[in-house]
PyMOL Python script that loads the backbone (N, CA, C, O; Angstrom):
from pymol import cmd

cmd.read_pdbstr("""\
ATOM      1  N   UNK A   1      57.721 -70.309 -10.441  1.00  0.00           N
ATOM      2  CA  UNK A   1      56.269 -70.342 -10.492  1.00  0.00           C
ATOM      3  C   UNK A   1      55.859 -70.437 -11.966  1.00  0.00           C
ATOM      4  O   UNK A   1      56.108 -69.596 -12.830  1.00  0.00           O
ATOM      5  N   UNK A   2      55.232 -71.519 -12.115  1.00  0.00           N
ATOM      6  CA  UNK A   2      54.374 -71.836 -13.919  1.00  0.00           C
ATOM      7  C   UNK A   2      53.913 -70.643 -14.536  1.00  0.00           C
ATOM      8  O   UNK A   2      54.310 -69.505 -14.286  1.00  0.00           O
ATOM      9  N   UNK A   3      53.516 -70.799 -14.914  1.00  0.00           N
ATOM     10  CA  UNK A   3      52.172 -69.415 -15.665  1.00  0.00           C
ATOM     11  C   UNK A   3      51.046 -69.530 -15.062  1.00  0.00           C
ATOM     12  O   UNK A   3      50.358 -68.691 -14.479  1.00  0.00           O
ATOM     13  N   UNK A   4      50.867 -70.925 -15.290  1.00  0.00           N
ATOM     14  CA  UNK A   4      49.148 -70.974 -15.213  1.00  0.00           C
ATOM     15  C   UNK A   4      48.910 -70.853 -13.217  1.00  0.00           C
ATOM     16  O   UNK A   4      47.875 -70.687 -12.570  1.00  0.00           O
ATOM     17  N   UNK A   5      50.453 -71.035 -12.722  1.00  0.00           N
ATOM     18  CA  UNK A   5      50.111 -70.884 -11.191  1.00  0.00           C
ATOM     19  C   UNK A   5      50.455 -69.114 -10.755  1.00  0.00           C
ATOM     20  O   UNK A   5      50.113 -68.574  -9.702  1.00  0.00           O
ATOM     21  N   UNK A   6      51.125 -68.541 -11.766  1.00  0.00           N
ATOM     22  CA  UNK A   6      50.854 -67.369 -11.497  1.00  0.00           C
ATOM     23  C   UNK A   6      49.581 -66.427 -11.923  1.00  0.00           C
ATOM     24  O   UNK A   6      49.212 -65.444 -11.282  1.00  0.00           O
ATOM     25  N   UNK A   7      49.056 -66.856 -12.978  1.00  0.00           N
ATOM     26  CA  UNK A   7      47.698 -66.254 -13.426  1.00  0.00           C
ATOM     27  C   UNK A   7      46.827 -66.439 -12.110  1.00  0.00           C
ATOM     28  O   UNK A   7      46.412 -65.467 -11.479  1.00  0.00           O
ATOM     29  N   UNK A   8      46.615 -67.562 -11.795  1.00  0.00           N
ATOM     30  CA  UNK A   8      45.258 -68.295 -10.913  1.00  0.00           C
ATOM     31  C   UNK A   8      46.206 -67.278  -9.329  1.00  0.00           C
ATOM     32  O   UNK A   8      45.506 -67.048  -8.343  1.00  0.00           O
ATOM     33  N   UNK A   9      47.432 -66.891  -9.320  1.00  0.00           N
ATOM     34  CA  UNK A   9      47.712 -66.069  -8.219  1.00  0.00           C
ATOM     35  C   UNK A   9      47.431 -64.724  -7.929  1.00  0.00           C
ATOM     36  O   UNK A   9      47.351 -64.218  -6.809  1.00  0.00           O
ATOM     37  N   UNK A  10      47.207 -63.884  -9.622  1.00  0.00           N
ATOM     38  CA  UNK A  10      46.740 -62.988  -9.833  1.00  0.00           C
ATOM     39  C   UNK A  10      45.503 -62.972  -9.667  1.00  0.00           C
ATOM     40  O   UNK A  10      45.088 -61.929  -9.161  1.00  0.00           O
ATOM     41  N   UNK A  11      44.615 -63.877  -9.946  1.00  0.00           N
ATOM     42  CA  UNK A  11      43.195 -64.183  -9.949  1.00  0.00           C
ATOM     43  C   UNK A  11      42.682 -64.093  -8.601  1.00  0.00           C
ATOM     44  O   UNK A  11      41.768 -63.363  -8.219  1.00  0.00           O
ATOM     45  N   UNK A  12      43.270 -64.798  -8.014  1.00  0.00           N
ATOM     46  CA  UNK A  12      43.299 -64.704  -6.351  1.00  0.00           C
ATOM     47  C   UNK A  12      43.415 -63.781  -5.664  1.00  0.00           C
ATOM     48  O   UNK A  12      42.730 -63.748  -4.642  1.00  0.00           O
ATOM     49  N   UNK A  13      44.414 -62.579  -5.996  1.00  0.00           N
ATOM     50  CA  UNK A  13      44.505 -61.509  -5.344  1.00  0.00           C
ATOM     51  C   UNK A  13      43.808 -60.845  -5.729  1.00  0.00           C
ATOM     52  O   UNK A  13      43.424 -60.134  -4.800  1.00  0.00           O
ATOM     53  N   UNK A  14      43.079 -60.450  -7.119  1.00  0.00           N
ATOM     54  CA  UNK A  14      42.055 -59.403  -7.726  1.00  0.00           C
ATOM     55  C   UNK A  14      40.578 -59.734  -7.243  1.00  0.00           C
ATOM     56  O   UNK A  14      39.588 -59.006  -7.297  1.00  0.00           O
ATOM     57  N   UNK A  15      40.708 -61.140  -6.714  1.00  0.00           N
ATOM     58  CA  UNK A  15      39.488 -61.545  -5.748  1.00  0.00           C
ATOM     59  C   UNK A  15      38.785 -61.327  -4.452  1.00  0.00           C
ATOM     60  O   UNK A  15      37.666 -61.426  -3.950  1.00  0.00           O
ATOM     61  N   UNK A  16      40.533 -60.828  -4.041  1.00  0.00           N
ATOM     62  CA  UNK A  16      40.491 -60.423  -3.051  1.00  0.00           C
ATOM     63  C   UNK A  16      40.464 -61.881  -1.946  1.00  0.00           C
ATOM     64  O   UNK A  16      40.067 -61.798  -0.784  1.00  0.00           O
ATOM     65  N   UNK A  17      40.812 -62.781  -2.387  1.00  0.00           N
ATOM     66  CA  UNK A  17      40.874 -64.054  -1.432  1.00  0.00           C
ATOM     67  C   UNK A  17      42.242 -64.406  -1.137  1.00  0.00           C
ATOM     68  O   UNK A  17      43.272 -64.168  -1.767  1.00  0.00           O
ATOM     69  N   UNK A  18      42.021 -65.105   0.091  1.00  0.00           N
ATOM     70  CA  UNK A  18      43.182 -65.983   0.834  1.00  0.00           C
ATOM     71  C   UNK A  18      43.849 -67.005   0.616  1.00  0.00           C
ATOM     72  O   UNK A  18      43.274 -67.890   1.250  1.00  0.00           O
ATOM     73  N   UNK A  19      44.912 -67.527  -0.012  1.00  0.00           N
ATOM     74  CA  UNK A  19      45.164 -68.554  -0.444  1.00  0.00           C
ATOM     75  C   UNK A  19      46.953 -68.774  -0.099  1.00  0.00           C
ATOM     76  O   UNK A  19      47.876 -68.022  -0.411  1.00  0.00           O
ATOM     77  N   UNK A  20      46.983 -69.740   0.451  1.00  0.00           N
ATOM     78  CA  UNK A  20      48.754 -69.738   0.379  1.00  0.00           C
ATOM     79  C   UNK A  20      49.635 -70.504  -0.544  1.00  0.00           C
ATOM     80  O   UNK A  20      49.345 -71.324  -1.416  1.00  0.00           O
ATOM     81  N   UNK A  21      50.726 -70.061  -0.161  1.00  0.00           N
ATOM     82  CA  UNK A  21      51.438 -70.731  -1.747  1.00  0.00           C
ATOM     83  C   UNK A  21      51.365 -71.906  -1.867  1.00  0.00           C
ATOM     84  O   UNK A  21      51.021 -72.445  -2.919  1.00  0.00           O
ATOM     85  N   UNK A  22      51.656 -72.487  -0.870  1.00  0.00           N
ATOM     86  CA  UNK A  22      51.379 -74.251  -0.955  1.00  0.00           C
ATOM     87  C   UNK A  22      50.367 -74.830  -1.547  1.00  0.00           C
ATOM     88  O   UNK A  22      50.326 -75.917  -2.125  1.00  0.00           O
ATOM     89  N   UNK A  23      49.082 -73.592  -1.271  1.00  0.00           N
ATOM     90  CA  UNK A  23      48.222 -74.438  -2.323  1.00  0.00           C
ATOM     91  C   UNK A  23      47.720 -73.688  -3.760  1.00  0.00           C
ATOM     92  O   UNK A  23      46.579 -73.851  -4.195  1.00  0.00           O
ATOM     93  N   UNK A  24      48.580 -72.972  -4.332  1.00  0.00           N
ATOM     94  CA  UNK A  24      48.857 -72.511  -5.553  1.00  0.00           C
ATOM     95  C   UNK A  24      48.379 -73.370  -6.817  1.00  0.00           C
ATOM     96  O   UNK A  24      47.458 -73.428  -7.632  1.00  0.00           O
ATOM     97  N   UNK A  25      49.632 -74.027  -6.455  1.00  0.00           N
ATOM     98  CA  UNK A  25      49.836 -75.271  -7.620  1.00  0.00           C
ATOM     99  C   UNK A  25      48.456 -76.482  -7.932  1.00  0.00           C
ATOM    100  O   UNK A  25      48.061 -77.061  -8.944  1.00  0.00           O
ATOM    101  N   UNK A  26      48.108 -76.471  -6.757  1.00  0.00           N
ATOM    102  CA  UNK A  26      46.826 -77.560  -6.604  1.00  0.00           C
ATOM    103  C   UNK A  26      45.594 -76.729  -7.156  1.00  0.00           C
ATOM    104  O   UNK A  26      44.555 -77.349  -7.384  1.00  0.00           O
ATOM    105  N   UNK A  27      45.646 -75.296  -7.395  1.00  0.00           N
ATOM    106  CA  UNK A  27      44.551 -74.576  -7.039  1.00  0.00           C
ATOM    107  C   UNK A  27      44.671 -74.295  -9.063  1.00  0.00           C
ATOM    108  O   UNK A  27      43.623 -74.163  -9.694  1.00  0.00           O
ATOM    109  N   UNK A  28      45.720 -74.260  -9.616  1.00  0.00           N
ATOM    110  CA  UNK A  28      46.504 -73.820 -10.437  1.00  0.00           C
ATOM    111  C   UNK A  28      45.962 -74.870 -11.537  1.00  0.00           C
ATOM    112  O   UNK A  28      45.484 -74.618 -12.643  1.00  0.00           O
ATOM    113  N   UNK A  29      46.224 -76.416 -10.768  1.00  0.00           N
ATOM    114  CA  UNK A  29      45.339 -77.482 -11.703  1.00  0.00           C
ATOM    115  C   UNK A  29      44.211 -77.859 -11.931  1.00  0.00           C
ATOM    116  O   UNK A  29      44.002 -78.707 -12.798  1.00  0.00           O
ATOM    117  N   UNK A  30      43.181 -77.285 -11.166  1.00  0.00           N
ATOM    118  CA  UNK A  30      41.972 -77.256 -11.070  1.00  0.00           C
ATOM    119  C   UNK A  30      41.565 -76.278 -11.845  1.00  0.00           C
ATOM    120  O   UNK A  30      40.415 -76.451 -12.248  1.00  0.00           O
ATOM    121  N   UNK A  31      42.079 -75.311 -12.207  1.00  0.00           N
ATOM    122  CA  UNK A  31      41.808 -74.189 -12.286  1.00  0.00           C
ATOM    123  C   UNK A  31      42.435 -74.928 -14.452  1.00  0.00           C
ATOM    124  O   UNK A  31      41.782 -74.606 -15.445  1.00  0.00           O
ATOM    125  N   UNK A  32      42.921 -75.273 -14.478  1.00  0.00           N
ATOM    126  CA  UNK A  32      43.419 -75.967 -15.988  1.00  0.00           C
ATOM    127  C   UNK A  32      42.440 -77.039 -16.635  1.00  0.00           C
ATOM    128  O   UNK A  32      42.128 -77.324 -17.791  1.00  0.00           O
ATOM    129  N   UNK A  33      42.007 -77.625 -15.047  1.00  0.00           N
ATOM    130  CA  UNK A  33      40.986 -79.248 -15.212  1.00  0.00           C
ATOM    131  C   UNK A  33      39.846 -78.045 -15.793  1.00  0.00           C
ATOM    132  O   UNK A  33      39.359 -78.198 -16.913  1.00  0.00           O
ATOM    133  N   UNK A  34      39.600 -77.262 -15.234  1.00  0.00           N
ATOM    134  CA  UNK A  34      38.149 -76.258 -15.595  1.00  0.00           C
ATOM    135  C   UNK A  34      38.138 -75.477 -17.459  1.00  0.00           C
ATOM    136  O   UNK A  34      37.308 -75.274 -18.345  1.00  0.00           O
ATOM    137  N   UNK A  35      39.646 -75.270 -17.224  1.00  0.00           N
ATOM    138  CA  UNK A  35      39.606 -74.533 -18.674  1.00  0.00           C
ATOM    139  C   UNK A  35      39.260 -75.391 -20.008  1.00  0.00           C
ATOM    140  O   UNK A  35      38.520 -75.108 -20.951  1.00  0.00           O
ATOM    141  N   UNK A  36      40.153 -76.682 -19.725  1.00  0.00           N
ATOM    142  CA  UNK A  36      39.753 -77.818 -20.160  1.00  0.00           C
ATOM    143  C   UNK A  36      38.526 -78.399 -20.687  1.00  0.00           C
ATOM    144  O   UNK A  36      38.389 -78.943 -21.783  1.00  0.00           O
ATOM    145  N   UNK A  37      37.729 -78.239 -19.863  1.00  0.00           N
ATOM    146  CA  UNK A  37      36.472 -78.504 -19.620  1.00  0.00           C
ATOM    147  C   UNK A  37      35.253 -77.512 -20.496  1.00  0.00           C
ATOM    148  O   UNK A  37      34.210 -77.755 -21.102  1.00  0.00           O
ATOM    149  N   UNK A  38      36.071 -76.263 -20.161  1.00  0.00           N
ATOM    150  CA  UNK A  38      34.888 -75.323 -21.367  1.00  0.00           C
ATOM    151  C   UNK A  38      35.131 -75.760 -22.268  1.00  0.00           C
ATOM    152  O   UNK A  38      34.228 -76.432 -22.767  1.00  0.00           O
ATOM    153  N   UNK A  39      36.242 -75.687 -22.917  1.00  0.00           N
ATOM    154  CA  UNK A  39      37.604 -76.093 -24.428  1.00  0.00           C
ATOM    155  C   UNK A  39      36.582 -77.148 -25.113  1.00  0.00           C
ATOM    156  O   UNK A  39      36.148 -77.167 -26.265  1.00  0.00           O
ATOM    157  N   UNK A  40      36.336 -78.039 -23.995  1.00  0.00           N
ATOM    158  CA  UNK A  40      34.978 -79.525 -25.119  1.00  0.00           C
ATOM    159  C   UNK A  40      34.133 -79.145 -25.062  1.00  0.00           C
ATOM    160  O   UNK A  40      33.472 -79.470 -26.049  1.00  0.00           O
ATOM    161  N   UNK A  41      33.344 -78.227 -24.072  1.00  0.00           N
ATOM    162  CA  UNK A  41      31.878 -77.497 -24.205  1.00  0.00           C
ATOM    163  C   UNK A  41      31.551 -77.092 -25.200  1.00  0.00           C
ATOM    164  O   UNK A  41      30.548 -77.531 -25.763  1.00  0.00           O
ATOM    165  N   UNK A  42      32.323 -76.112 -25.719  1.00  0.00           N
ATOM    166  CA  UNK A  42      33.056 -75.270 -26.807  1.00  0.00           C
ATOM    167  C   UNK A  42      33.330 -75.914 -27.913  1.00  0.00           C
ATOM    168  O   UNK A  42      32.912 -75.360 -28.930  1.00  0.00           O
ATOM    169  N   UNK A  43      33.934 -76.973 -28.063  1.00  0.00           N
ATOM    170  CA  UNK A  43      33.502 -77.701 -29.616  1.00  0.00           C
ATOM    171  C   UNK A  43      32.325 -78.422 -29.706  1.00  0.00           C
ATOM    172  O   UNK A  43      32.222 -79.143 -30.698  1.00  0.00           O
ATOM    173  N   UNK A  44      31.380 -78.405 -28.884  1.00  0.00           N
ATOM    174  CA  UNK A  44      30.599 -79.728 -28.996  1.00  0.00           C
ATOM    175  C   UNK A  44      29.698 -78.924 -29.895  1.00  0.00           C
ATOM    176  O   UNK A  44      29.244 -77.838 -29.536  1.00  0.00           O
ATOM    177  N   UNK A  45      29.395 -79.565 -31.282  1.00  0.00           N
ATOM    178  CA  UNK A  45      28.651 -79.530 -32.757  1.00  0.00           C
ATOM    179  C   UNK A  45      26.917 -79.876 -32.378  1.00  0.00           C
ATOM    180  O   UNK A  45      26.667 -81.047 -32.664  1.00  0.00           O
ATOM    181  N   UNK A  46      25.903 -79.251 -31.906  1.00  0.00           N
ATOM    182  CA  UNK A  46      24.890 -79.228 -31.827  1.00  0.00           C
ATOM    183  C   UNK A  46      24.074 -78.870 -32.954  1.00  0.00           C
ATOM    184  O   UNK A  46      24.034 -77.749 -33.461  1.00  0.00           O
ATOM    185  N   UNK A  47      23.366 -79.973 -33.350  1.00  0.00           N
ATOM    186  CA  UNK A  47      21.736 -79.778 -34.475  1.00  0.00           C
ATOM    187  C   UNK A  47      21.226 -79.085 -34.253  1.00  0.00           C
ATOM    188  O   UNK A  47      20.978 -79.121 -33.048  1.00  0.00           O
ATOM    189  N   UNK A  48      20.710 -78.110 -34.836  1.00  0.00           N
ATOM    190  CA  UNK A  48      20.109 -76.618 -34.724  1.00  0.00           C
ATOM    191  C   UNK A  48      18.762 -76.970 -33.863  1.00  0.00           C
ATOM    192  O   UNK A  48      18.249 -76.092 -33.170  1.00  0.00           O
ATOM    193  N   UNK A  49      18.360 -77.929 -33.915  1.00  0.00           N
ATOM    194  CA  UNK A  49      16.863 -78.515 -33.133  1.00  0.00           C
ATOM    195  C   UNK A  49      17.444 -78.947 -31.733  1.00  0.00           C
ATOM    196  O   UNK A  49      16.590 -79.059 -30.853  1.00  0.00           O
ATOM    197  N   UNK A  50      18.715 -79.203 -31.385  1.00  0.00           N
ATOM    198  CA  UNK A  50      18.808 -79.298 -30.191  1.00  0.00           C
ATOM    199  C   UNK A  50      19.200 -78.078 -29.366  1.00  0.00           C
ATOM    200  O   UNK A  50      19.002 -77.950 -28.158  1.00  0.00           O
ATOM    201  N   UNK A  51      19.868 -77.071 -30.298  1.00  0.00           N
ATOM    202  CA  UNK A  51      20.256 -76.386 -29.411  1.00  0.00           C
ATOM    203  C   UNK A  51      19.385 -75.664 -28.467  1.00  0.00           C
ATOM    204  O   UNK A  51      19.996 -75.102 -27.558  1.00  0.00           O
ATOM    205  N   UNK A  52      17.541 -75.492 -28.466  1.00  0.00           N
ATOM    206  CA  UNK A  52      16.714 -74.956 -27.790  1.00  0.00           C
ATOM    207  C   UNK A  52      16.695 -75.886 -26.698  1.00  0.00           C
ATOM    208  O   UNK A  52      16.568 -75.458 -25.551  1.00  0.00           O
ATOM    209  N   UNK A  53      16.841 -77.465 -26.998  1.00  0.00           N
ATOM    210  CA  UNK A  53      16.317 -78.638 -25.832  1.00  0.00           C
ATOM    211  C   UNK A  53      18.142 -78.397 -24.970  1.00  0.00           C
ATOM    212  O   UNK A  53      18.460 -79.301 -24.198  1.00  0.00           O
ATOM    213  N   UNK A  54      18.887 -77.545 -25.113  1.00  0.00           N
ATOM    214  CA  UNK A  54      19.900 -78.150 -24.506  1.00  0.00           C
ATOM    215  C   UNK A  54      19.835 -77.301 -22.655  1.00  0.00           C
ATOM    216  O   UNK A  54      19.474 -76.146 -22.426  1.00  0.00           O
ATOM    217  N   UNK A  55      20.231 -78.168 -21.790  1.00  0.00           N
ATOM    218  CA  UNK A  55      20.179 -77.514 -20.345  1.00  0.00           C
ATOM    219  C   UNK A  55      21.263 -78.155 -19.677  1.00  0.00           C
ATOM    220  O   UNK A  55      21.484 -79.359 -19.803  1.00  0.00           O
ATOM    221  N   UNK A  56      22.082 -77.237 -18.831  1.00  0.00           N
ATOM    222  CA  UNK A  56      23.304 -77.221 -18.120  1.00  0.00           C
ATOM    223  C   UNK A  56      23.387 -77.001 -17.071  1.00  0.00           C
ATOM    224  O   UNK A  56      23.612 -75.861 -16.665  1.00  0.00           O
ATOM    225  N   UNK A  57      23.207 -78.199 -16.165  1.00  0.00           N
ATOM    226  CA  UNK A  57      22.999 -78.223 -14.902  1.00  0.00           C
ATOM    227  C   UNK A  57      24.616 -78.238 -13.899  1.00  0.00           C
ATOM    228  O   UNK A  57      25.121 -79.327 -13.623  1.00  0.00           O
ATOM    229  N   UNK A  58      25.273 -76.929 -13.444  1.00  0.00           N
ATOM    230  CA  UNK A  58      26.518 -76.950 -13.241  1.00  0.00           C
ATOM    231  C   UNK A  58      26.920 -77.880 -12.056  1.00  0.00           C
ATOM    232  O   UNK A  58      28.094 -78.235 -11.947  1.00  0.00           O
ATOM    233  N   UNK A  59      25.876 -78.321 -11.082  1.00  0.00           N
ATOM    234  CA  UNK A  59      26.138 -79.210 -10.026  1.00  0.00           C
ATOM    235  C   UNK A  59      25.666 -80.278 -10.254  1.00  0.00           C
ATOM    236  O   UNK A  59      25.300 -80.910  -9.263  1.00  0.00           O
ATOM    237  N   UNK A  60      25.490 -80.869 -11.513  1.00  0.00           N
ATOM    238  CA  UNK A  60      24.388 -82.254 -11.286  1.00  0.00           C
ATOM    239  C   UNK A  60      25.838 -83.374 -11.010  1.00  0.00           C
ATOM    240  O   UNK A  60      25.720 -84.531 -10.606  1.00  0.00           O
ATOM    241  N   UNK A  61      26.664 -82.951 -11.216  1.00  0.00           N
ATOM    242  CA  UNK A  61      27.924 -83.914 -10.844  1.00  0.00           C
ATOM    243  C   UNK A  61      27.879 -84.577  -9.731  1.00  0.00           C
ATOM    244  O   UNK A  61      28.040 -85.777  -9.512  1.00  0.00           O
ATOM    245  N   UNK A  62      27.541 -83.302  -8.726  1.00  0.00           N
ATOM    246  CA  UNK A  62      27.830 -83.664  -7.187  1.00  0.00           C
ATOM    247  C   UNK A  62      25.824 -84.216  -6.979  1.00  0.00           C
ATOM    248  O   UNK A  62      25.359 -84.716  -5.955  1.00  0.00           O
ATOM    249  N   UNK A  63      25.487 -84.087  -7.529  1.00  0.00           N
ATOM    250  CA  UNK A  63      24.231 -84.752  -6.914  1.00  0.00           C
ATOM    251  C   UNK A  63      23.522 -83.487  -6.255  1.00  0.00           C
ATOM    252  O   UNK A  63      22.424 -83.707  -5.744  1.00  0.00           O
ATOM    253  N   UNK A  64      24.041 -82.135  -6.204  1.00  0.00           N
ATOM    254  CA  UNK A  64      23.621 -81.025  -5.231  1.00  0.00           C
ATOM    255  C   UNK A  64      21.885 -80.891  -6.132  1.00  0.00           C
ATOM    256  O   UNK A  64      21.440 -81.129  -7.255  1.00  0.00           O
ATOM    257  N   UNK A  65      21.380 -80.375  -4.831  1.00  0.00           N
ATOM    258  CA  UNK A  65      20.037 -79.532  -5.412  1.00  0.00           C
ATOM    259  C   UNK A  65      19.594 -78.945  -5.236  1.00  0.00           C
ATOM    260  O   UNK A  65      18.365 -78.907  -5.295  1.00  0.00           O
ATOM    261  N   UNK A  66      20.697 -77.690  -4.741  1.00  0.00           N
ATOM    262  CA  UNK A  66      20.416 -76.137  -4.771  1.00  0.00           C
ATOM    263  C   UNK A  66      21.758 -75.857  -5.399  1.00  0.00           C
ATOM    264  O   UNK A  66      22.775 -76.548  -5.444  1.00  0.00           O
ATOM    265  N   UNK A  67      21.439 -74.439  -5.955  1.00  0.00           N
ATOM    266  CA  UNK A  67      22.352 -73.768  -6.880  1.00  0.00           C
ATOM    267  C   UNK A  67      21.807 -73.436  -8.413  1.00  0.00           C
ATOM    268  O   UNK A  67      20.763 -73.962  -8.798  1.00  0.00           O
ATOM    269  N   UNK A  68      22.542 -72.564  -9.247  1.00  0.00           N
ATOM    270  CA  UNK A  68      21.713 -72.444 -10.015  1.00  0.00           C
ATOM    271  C   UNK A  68      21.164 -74.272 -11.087  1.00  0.00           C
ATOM    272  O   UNK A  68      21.519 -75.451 -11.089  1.00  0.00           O
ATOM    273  N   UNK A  69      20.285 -73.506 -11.717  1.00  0.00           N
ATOM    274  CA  UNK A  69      20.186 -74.562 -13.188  1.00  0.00           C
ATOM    275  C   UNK A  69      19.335 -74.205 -14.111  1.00  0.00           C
ATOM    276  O   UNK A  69      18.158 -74.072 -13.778  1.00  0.00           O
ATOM    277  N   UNK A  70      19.699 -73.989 -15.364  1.00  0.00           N
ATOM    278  CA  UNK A  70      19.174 -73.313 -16.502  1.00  0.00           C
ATOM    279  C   UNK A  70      18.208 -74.772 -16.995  1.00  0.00           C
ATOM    280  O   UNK A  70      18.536 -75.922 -17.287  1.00  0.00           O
ATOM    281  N   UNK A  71      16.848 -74.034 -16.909  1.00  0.00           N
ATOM    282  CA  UNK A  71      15.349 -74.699 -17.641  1.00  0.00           C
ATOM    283  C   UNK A  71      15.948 -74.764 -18.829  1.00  0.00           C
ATOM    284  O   UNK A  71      16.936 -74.150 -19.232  1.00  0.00           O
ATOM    285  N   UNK A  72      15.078 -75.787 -19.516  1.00  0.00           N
ATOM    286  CA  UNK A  72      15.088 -75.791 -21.153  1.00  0.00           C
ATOM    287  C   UNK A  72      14.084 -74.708 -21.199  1.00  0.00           C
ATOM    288  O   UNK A  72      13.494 -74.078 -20.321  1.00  0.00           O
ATOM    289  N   UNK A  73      14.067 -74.678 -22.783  1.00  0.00           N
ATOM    290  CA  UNK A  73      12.634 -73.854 -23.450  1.00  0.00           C
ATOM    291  C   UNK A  73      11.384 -75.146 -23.005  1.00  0.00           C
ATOM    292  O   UNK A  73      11.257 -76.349 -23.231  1.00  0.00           O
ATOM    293  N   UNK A  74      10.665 -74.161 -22.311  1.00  0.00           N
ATOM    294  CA  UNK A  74       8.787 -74.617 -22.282  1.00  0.00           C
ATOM    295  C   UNK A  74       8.479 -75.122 -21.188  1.00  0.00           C
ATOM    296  O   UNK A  74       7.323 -75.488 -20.974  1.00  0.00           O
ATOM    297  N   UNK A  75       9.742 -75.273 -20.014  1.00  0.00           N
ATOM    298  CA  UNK A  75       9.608 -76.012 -18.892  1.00  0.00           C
ATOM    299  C   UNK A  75       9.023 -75.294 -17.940  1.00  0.00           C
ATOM    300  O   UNK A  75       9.443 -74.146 -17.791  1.00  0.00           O
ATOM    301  N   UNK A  76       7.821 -75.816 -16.985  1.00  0.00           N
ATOM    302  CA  UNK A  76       6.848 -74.878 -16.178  1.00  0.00           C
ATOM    303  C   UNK A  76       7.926 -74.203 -15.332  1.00  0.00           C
ATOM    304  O   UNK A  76       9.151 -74.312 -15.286  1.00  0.00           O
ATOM    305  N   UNK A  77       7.096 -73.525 -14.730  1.00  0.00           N
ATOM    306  CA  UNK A  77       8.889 -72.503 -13.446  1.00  0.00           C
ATOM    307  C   UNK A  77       8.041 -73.249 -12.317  1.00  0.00           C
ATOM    308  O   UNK A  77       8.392 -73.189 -11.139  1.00  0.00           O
TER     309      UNK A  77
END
""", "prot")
cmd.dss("prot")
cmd.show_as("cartoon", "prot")
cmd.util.cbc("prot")
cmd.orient("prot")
């Protein structure tokens, strides 16, 4: 078993969720595709004037339109 498929196994059990080994490994790379993913969030170099306009919509991928999504500054509620 990898690391990163035993961490995400630990993760799983402190979750208290169901998962079988078979899908470990699959669960293991997703779970890497994600870390990944903060890692460029995380360097991205923002102009002090953008960082108020910036908004992070975590589902706009899938097209969803419920779930959360963080307003910019000044946007009506």
């Amino acid at each position: 078993m990898s690391e990163q498929t035993r961490l995400v196994h630990d993760l799983v059990q402190q979750a208290g969720l169901s998962v079988s080994e078979d899908e470990l490994p699959q669960l293991a790379g997703m779970y890497e595709d994600v870390q990944q993913l903060l890692d460029t969030i995380e360097s991205v170099q923002l102009e002090a004037g953008e960082e108020s306009a910036l908004a992070l919509d975590l589902f706009a991928w899938e097209g969803a339109t419920e779930g959360p999504v963080v307003a910019r500054e000044g946007d009506a509620p």
